[in-house]
LUMVOMAR-575418 format. One record per residue: residue in three letters; y, z, x of N, C-alpha, C in turn. Coordinates in steps of 0.02 Angstrom, whole numbers. Each point is the difference from the previous one (the first is absolute). Example, Ala and Ser with C-alpha at 12.3 -4.5 7.8 and 13.67 -1.06 7.14 Angstrom:
BEGIN
[r "ala", [-284, 390, 660], [59, 0, -45], [60, 0, 45]]
[r "ser", [53, -36, -18], [59, 3, 42], [55, 37, -39]]
//
This chain:
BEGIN
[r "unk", [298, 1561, -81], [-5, -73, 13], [23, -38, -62]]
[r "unk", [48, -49, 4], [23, -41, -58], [-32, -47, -9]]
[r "unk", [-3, -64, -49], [-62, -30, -32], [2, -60, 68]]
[r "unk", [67, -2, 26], [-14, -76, 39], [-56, 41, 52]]
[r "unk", [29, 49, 28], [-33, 32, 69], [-69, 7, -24]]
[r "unk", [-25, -1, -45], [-68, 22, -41], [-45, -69, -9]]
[r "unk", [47, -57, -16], [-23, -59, -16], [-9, -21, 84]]
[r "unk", [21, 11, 41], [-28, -51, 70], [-46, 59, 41]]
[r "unk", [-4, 49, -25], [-25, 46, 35], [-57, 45, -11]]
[r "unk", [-5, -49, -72], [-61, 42, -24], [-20, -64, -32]]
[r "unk", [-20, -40, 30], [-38, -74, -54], [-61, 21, -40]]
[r "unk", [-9, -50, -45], [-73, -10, -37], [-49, -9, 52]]
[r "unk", [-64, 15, -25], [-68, -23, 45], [-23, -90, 14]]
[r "unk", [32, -30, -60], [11, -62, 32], [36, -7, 28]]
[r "unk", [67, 22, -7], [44, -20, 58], [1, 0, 65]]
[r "unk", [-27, 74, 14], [-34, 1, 67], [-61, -43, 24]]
[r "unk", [-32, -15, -48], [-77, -45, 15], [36, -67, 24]]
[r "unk", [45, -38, -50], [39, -45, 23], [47, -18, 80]]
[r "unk", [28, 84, 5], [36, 0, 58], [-36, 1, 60]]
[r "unk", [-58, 0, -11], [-76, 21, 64], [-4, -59, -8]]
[r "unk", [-13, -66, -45], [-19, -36, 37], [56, -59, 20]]
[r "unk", [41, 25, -22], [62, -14, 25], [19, -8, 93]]
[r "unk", [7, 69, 5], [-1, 42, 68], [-46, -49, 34]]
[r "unk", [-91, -3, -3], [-18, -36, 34], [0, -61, 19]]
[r "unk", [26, -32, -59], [7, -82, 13], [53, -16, 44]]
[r "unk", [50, 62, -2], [68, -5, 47], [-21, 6, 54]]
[r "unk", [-43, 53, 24], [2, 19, 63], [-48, -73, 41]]
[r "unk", [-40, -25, -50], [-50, -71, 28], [52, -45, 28]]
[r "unk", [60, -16, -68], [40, -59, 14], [21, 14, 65]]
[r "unk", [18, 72, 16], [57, -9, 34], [-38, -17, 76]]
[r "unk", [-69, 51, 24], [-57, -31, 18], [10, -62, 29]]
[r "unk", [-10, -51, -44], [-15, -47, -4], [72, -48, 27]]
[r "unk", [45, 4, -24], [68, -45, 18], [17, 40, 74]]
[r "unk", [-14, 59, 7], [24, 19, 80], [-42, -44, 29]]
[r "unk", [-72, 1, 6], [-26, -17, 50], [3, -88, -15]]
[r "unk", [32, -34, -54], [-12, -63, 9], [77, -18, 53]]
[r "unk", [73, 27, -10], [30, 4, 21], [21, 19, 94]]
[r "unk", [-42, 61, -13], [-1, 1, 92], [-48, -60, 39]]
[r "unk", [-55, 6, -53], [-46, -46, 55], [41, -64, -6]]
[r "unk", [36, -31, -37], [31, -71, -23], [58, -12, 60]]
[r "unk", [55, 64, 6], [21, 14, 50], [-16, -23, 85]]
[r "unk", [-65, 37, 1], [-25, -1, 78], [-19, -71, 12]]
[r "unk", [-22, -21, -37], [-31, -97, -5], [44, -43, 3]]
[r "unk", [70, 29, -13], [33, -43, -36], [-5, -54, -69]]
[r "unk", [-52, 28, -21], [-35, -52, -41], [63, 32, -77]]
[r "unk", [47, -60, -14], [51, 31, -55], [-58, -24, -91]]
[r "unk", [-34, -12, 15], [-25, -14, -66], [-45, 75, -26]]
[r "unk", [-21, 27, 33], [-39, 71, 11], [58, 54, -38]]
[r "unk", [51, -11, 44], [67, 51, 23], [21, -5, -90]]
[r "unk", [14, -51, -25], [44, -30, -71], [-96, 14, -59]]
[r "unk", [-44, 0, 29], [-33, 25, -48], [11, 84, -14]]
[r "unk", [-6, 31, 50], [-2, 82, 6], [68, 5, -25]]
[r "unk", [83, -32, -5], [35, 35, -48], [-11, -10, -66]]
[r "unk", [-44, -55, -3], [-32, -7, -82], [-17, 50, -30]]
[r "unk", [-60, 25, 37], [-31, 66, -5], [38, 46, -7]]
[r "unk", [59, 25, 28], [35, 29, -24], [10, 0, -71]]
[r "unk", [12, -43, -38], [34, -25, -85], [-69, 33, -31]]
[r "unk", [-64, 33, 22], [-42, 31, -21], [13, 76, -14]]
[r "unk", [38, 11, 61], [-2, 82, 10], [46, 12, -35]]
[r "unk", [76, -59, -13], [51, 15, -21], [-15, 5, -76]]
[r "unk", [-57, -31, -35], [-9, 1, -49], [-39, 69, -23]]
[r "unk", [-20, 10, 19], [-34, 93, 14], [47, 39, 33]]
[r "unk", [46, -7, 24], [59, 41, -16], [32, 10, -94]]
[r "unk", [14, -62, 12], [12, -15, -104], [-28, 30, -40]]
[r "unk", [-55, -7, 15], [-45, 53, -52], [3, 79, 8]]
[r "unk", [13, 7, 45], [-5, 83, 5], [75, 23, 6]]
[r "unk", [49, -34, 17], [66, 15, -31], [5, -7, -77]]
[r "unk", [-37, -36, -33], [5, -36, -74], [-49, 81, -49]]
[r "unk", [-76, 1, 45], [-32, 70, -53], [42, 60, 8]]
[r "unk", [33, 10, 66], [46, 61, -3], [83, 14, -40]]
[r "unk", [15, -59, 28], [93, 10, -28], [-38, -15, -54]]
[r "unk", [-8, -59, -41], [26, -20, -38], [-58, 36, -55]]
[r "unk", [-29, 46, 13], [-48, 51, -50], [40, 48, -19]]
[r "unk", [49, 1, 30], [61, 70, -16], [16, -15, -79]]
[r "unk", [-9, 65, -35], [17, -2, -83], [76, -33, -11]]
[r "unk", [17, -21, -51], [73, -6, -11], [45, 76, 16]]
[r "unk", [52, -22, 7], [28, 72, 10], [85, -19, -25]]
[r "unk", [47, 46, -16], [88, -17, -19], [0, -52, 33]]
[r "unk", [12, -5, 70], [51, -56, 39], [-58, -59, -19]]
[r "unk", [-73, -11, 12], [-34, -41, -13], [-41, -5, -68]]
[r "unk", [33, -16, -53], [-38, 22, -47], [-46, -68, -35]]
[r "unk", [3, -35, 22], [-68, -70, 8], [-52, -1, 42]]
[r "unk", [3, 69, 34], [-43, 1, 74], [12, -2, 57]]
[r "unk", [-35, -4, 68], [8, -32, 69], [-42, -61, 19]]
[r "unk", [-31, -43, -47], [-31, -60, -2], [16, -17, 50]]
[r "unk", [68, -23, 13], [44, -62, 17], [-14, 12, 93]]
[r "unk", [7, 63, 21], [-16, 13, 64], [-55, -43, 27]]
[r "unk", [-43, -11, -23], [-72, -65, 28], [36, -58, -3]]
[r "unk", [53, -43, -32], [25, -42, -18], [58, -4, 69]]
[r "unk", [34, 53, 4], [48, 0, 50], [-30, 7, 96]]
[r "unk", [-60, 6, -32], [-40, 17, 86], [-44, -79, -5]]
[r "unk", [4, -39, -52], [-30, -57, 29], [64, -31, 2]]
[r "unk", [63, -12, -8], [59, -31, 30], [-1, -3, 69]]
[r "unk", [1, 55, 2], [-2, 29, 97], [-58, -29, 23]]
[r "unk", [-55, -1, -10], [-58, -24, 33], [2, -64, 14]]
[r "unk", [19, -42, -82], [29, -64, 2], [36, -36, 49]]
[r "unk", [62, 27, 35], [63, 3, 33], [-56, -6, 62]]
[r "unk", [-36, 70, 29], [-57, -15, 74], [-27, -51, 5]]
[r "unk", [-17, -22, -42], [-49, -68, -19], [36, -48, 47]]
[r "unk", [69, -9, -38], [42, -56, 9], [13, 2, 57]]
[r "unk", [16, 68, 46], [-1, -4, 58], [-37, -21, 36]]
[r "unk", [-51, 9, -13], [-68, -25, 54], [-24, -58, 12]]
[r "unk", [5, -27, -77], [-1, -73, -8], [30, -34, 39]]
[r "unk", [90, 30, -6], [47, -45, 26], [-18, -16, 90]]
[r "unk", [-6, 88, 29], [-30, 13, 46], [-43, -58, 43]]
[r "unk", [-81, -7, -53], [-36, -72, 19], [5, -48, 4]]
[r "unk", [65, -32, -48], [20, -60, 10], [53, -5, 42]]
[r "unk", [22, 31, 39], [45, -7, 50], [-36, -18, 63]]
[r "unk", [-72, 49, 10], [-40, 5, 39], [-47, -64, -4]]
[r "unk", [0, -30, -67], [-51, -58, 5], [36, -47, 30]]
[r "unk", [73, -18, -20], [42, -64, 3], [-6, 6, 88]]
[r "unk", [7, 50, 32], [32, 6, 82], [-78, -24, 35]]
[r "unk", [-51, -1, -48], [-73, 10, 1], [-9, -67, 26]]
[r "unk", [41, -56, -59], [-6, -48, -2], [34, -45, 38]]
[r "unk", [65, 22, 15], [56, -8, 53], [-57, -18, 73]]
[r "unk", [-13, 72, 4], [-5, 15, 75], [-81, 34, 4]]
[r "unk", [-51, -55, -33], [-53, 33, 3], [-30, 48, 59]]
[r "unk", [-19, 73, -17], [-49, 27, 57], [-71, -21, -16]]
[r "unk", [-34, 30, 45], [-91, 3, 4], [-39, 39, -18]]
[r "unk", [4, 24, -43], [-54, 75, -41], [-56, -23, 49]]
[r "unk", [-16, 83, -11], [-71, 25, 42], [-37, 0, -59]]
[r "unk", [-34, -28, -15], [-78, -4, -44], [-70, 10, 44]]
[r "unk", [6, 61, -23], [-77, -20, 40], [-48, 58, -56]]
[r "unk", [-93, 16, 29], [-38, 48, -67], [70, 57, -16]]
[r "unk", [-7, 25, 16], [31, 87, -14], [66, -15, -51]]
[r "unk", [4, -70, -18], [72, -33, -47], [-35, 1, -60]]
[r "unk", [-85, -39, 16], [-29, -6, -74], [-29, 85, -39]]
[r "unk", [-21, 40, 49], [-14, 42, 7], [45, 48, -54]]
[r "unk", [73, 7, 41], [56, 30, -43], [16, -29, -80]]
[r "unk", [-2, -48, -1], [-7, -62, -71], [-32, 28, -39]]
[r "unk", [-91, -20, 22], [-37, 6, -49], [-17, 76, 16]]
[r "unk", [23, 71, 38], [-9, 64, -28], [75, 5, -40]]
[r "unk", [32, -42, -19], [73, 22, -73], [-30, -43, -55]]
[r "unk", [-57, -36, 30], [-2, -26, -97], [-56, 42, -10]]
[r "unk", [-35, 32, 30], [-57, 27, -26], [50, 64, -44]]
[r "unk", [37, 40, 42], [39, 47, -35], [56, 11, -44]]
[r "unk", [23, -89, -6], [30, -16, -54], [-47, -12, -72]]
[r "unk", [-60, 0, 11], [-56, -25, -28], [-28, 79, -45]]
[r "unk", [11, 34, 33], [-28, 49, -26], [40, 33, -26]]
[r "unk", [76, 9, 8], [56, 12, -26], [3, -25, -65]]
[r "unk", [7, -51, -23], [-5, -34, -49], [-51, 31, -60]]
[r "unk", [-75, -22, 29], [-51, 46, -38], [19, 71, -22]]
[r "unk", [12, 26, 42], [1, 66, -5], [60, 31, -50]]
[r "unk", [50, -57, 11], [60, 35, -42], [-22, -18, -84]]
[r "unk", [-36, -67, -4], [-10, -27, -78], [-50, 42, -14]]
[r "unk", [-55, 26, 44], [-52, 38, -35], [52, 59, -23]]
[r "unk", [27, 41, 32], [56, 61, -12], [27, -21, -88]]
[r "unk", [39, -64, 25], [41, -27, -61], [-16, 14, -59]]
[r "unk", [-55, -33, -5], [-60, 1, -66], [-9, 78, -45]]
[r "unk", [-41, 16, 84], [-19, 91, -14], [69, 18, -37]]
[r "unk", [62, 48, 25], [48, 5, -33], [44, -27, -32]]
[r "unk", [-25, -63, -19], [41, -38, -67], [82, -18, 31]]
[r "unk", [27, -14, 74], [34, 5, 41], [39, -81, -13]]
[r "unk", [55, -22, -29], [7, -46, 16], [10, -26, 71]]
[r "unk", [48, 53, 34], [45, 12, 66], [-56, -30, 42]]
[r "unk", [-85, 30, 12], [-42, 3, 31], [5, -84, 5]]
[r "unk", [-36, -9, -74], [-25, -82, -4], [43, -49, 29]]
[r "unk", [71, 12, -25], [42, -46, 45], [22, 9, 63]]
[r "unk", [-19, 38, 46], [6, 22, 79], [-58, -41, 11]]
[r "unk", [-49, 4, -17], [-59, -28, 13], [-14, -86, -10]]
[r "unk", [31, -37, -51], [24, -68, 41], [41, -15, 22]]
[r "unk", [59, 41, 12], [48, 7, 68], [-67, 2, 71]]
[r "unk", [-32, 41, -1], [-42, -26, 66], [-38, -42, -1]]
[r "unk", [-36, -21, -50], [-30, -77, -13], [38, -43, 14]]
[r "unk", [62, -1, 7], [28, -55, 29], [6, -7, 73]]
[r "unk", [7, 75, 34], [1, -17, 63], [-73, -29, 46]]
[r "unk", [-55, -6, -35], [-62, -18, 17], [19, -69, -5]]
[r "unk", [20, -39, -24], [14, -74, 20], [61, -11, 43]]
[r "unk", [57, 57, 12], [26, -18, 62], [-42, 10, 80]]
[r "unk", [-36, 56, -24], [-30, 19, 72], [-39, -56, 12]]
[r "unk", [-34, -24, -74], [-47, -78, 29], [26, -48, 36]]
[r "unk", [47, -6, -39], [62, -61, 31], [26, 6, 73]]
[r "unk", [-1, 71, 20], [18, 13, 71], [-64, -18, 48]]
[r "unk", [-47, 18, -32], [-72, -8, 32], [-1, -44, 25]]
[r "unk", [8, -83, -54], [2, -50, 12], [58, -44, 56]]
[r "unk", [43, 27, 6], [58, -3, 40], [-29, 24, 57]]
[r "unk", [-23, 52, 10], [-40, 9, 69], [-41, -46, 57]]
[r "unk", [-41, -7, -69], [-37, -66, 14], [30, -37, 33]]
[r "unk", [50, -30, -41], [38, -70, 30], [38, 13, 48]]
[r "unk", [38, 76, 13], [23, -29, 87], [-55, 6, 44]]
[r "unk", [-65, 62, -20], [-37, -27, 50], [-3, -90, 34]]
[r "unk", [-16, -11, -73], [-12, -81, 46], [62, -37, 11]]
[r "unk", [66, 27, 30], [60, -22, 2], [29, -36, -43]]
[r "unk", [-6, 8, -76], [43, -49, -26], [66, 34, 7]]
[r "unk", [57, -69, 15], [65, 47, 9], [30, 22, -50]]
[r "unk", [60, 57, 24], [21, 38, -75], [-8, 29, -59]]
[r "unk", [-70, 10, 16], [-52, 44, -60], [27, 59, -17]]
[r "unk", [22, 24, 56], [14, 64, -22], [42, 13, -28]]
[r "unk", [63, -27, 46], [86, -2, -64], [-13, -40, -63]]
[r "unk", [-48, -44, -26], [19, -11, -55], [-56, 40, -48]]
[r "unk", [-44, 35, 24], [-54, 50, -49], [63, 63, 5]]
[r "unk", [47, 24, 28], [31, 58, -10], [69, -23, -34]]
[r "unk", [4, -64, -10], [47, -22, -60], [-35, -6, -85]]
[r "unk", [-70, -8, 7], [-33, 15, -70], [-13, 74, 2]]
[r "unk", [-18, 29, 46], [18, 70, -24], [42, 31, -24]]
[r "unk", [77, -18, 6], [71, 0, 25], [3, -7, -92]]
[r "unk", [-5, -51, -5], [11, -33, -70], [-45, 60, -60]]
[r "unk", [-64, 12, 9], [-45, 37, -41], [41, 60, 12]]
[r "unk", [20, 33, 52], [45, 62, -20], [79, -2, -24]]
[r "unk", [7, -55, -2], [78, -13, -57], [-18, -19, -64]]
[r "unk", [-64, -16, -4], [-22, -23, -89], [3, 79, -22]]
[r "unk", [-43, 38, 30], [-25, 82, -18], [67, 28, 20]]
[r "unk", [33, -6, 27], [63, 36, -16], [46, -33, -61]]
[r "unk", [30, -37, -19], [20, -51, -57], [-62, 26, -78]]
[r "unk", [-22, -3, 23], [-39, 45, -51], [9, 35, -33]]
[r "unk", [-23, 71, 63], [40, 77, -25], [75, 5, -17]]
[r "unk", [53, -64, 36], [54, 24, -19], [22, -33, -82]]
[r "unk", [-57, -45, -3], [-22, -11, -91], [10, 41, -58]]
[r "unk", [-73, 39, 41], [-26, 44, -44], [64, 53, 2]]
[r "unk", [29, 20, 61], [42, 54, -12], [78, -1, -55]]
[r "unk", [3, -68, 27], [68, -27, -50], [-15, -2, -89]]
[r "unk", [-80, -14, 4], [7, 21, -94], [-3, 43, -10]]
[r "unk", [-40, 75, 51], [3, 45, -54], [100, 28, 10]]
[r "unk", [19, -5, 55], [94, 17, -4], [30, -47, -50]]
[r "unk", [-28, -52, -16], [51, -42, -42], [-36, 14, -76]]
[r "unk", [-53, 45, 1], [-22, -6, -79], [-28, -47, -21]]
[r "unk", [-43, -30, 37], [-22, -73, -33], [-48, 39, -38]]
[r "unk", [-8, -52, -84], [-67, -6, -39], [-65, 31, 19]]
[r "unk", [-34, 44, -18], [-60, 19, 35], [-76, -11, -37]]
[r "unk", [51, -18, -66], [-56, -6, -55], [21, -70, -45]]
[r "unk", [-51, -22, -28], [12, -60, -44], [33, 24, -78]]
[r "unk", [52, 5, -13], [17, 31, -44], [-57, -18, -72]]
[r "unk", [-18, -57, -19], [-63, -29, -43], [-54, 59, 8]]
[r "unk", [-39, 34, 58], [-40, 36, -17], [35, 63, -7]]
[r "unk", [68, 35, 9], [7, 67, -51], [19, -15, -64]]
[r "unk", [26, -44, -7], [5, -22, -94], [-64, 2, -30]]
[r "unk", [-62, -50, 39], [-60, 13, -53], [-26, 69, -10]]
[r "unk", [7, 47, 62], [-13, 58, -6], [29, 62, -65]]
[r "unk", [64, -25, -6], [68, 25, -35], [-21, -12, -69]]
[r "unk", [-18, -61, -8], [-24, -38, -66], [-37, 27, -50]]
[r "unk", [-68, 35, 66], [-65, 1, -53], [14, 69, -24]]
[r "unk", [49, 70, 39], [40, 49, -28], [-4, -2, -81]]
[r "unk", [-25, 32, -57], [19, 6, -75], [68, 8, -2]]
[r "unk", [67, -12, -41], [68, 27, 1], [31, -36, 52]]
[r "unk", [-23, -48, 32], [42, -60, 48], [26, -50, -62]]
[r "unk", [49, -21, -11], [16, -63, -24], [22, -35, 45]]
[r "unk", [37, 17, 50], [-7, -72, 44], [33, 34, 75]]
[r "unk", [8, -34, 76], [23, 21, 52], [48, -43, 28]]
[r "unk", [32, 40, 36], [37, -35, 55], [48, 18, 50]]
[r "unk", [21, -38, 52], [21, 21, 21], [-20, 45, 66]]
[r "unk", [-76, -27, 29], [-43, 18, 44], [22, 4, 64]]
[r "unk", [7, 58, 34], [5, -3, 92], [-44, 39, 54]]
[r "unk", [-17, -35, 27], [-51, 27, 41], [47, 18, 62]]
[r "unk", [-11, 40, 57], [15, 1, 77], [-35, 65, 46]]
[r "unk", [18, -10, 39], [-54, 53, 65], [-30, -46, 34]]
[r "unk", [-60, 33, 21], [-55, -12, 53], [-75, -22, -42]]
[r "unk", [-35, -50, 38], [-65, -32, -24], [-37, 65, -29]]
[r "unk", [14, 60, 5], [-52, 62, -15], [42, 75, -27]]
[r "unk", [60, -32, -5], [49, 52, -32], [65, -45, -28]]
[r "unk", [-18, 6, -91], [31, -54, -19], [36, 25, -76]]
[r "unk", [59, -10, 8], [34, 37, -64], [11, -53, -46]]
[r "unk", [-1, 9, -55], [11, -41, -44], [69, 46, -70]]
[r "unk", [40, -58, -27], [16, 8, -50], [11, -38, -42]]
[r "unk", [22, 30, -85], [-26, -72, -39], [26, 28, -65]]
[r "unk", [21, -44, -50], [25, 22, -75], [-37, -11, -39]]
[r "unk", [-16, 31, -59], [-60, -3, -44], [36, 7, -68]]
[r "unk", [-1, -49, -30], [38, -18, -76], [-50, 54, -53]]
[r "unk", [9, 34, -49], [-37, 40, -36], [59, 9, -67]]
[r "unk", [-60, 20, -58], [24, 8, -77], [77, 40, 8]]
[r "unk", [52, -40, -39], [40, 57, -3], [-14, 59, -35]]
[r "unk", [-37, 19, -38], [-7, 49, -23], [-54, 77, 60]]
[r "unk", [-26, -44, 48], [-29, 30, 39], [30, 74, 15]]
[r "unk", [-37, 41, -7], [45, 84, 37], [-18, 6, 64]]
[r "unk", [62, 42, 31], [27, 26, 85], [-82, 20, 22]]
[r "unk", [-20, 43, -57], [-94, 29, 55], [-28, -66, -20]]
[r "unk", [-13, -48, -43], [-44, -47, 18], [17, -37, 49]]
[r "unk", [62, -35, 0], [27, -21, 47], [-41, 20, 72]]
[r "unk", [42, 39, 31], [-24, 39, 59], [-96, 5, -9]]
[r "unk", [-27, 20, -36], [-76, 0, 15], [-19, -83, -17]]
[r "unk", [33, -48, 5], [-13, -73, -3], [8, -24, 85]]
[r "unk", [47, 44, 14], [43, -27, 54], [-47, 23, 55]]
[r "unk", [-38, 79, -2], [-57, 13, 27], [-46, -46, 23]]
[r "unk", [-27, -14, -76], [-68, -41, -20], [9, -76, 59]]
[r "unk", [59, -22, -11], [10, -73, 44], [-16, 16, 82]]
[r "unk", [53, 64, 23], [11, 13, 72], [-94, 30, 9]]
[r "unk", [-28, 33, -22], [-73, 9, 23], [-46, -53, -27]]
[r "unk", [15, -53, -34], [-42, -76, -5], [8, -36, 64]]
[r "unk", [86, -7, 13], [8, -41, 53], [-27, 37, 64]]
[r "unk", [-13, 58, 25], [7, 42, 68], [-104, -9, -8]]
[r "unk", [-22, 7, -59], [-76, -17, 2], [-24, -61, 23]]
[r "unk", [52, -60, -16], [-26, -66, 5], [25, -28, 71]]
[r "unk", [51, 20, 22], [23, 2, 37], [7, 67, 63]]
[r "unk", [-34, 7, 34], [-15, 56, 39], [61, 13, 60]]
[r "unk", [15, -67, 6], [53, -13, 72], [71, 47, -41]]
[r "unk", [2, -11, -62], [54, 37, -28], [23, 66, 0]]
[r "unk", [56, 9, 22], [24, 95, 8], [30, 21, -55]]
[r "unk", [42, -54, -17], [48, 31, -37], [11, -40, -57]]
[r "unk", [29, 15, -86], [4, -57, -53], [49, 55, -44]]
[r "unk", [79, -48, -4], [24, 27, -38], [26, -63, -57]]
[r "unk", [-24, 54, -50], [1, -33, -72], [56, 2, -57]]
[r "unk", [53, -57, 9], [66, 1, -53], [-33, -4, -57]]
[r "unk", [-1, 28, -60], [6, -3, -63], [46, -49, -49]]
[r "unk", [-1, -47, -22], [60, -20, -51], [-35, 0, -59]]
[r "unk", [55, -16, -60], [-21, -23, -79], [-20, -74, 6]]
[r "unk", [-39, -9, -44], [-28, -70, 8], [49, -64, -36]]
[r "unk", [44, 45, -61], [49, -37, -17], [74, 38, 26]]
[r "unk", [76, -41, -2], [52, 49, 35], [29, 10, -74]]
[r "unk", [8, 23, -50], [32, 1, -55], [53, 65, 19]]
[r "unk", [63, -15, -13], [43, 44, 40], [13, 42, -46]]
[r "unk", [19, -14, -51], [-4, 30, -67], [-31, 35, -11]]
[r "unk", [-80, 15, -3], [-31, 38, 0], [-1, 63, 45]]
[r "unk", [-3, -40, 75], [-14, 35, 46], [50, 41, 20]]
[r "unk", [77, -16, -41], [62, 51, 30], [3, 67, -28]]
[r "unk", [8, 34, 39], [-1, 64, -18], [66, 24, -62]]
[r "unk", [-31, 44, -57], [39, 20, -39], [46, 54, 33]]
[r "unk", [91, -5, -42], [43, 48, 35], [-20, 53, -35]]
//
């Protein structure tokens, strides 16, 4: 077995603890958006129907994660030698892209909504279906931040107000219920145009987040690895700071001005001393590579005799 086949196939004990509660929150979402979807379907009721592909953007996000602990846990290797990070990055593009579909999807469905209003069936077994998805969006939530905490999980914590949010759409649908009960007109096409909208914000988002880590954006304030760099003995001064990666895998590099008289082993055990200051203070950090220069350029000096 080679290291990639080893790395998705033989995870850590958190990883698996992670991917369990992973697995279950998927199998709830999905749970949960089928049955808001078929029943939304049979009613005709389209505000139901445009919540349950919401629900979807739950499961799709627990897809992310468990494409993200597997690929992108794979060691560096020749062809990839920065890692497989980027694979979680390239599977929320795609997820992104569904989003947009669905969205677009609802607002086609709201506008014709509005066009050519129908009559949703509201009746108990509507509130019923409602309030049994917020109870289990409810516990979803809990359950993933208690997880979060326990294994020190960022992935967890932020899945987990990803479903805190859908507890104020499902409210919002609740309330929409309400109101065609008592016939106000067009409730419904225009509550599945604010839904419509909340799943193009959360998609616009991810395709945010995905575009900095492909474009390399900044990940760090360059000000706090300099002070770090600073308090180093044998620093005279830095620069030249770059951060890039992912919120939790984050490379940095950086130039560190030092005595010309400094020697090649101090050097290098300086260059140590910085990369395990910064990776201590900074935990999200993977990687720190450290240029060396003379603190003055005297060419004269520094040219080599023939």
């Amino acid at each position: 077995m080679n290291a990639l086949e080893k790395s998705v196939f033989e995870p850590s004990k958190r990883t698996r603890q992670i991917a369990f509660v992973l697995w279950v929150t998927l199998a709830l979402n999905c749970v949960v958006a089928l049955l808001k979807v078929i029943f939304g379907v049979l009613t005709y009721c389209m505000v139901i129907v445009a919540d349950g592909l919401h629900s979807f953007s739950d499961g799709a996000s627990n897809v992310i994660g468990l494409i993200g602990i597997y690929l992108s846990g794979a060691p560096a290797d020749q062809d990839h030698p920065y890692g497989h990070q980027k694979y979680e990055t390239f599977a929320s593009v795609v997820i992104a892209f569904f989003l947009f579909l669905a969205a677009f999807g609802i607002l086609r469905e709201a506008v014709i909504g509005l066009i050519k209003p129908k009559a949703p069936e509201v009746n108990l077994v509507s509130f019923v279906v409602m309030g049994g998805t917020f109870l289990v969006n409810l516990f979803v939530a809990a359950y993933e931040r208690r997880k979060g905490r326990e294994l020190k999980s960022e992935l967890l914590l932020s899945d987990s107000w990803h479903t805190v949010s859908d507890l104020f759409v499902t409210a919002s649908v609740i309330v929409a219920l309400i109101g065609i009960r008592l016939d106000v007109p067009r409730l419904d096409a225009l509550f599945s145009l604010l839904i419509a909208g909340v799943i193009l914000v959360i998609a616009v988002r991810i395709l945010k987040r995905s575009s900095d880590v492909l474009c390399d954006k900044a990940m760090l304030d360059p000000g706090r690895i300099e002070r770090i760099v600073r308090a180093v003995g044998g620093v005279r001064d830095c620069h030249e700071i770059r951060t890039r990666g992912r919120i939790n895998d984050i490379y940095v590099d950086l130039h560190v001005l030092v005595d010309n008289n400094m020697t090649v082993l101090a050097s290098h055990h300086l260059a140590n001393v910085i990369e395990n200051d910064i990776r201590r203070e900074i935990p999200e950090v993977h990687d720190v590579v450290v240029h060396v220069e003379p603190a003055t350029h005297d060419h004269q000096e520094l040219e080599p005799k023939p």
